[in-house]
N, C-alpha and C positions, 0 to 999 in steps of 0.2 A: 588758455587751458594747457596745463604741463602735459607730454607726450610721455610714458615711459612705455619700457620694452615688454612683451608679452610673456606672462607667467610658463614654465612648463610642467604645473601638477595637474593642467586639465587637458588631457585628451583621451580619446576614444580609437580601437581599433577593430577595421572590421576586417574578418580573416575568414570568412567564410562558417563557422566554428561557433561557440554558444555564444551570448552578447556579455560575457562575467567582462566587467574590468580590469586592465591589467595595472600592474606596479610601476611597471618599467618597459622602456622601450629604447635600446642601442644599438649600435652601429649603421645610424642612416649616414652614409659616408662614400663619396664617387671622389676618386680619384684617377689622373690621366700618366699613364706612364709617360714617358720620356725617350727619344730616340734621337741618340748623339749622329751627326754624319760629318766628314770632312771631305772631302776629293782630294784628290792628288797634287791639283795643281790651284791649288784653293792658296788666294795671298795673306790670309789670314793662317795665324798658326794656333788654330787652337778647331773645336769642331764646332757644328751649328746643332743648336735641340730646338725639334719640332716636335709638334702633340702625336704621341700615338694611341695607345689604344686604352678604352676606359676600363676599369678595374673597380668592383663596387665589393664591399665587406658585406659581411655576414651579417642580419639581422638576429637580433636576440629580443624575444619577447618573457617575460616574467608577471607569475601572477597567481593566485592564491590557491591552493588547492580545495578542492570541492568534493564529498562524498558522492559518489558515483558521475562525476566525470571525466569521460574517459578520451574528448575531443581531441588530445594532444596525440596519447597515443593513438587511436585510431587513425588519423593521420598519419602518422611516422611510420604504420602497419601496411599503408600504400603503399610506402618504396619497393620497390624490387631490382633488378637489374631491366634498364631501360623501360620501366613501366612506373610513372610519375605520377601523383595527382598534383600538377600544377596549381595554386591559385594565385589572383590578385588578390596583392593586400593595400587596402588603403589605411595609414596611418593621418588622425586628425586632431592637428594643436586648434584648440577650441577656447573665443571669447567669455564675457558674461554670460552674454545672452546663448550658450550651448552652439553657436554656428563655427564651422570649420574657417579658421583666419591663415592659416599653413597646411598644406596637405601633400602629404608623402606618398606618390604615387609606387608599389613595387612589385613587378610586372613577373610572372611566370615562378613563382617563389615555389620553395618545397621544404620541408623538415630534415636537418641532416643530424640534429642532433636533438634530443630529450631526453633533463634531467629531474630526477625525481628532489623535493624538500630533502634538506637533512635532517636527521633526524638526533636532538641532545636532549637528556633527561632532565636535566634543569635549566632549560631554557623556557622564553617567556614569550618568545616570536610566531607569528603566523608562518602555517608551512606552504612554502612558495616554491611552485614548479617553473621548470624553464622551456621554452621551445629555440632552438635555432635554426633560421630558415637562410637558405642558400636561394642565390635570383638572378634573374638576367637584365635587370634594370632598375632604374631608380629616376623619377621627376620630381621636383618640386614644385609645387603653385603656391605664391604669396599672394592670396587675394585681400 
């Protein structure tokens, strides 16, 4: 039996927030900075880089706008100074059979930004709102 790689048009995101489907899902992405060091009397002439501290992007979630809901912003109406509604979001790349095969753990997330559809008079596309959420973590599980 040929093995190929797993599709990414089916998945599901749970956010806390109504169950509508979303379009799109970007920036799952963890990155480790970098930290140059040399000592003085180091016989090598160049410096050493060890791991330092992780850095994770911004998620963006996208998805179709809906007559009276208002989940995104309500949401983004939490923020205040020092006053957050945190949630977890679980994003999930999903088999045939609907079950979670990749799942995107993303720990203490919040809204920093929401954009509204644009809006053209002869266009033929559905109107699609944005959320971007800012976090303090990111897992993967490959089950």
């Amino acid at each position: 039996m040929a093995q190929y790689p797993i599709s990414k048009f089916h998945f599901q995101v749970d956010w806390g927030g109504s169950r509508i489907g979303f379009t799109e899902v970007t920036g799952l992405e963890v990155s480790t900075d970098v930290i140059e060091y040399r000592e003085g009397s180091s016989p090598e002439y160049h410096k050493i880089k060890m791991p330092g501290m992780q850095k994770f992007s911004n998620i963006t979630l996208k998805r179709g706008t809906f007559q009276g809901d208002n989940d995104f912003y309500n949401w983004w109406n939490t923020v205040a100074l020092n006053t957050i509604e945190r949630r977890n979001v679980t994003i999930s790349l999903l088999n045939e059979s609907h079950e979670p095969v990749v799942v995107w753990k993303v720990k203490n997330a919040w809204p920093v930004k929401v954009q509204s559809t644009d809006l053209k008079a002869d266009g033929n596309e559905v109107a699609i709102e944005t959320l971007e959420l800012a976090h303090e973590g990111l897992t993967i599980q490959n089950e």
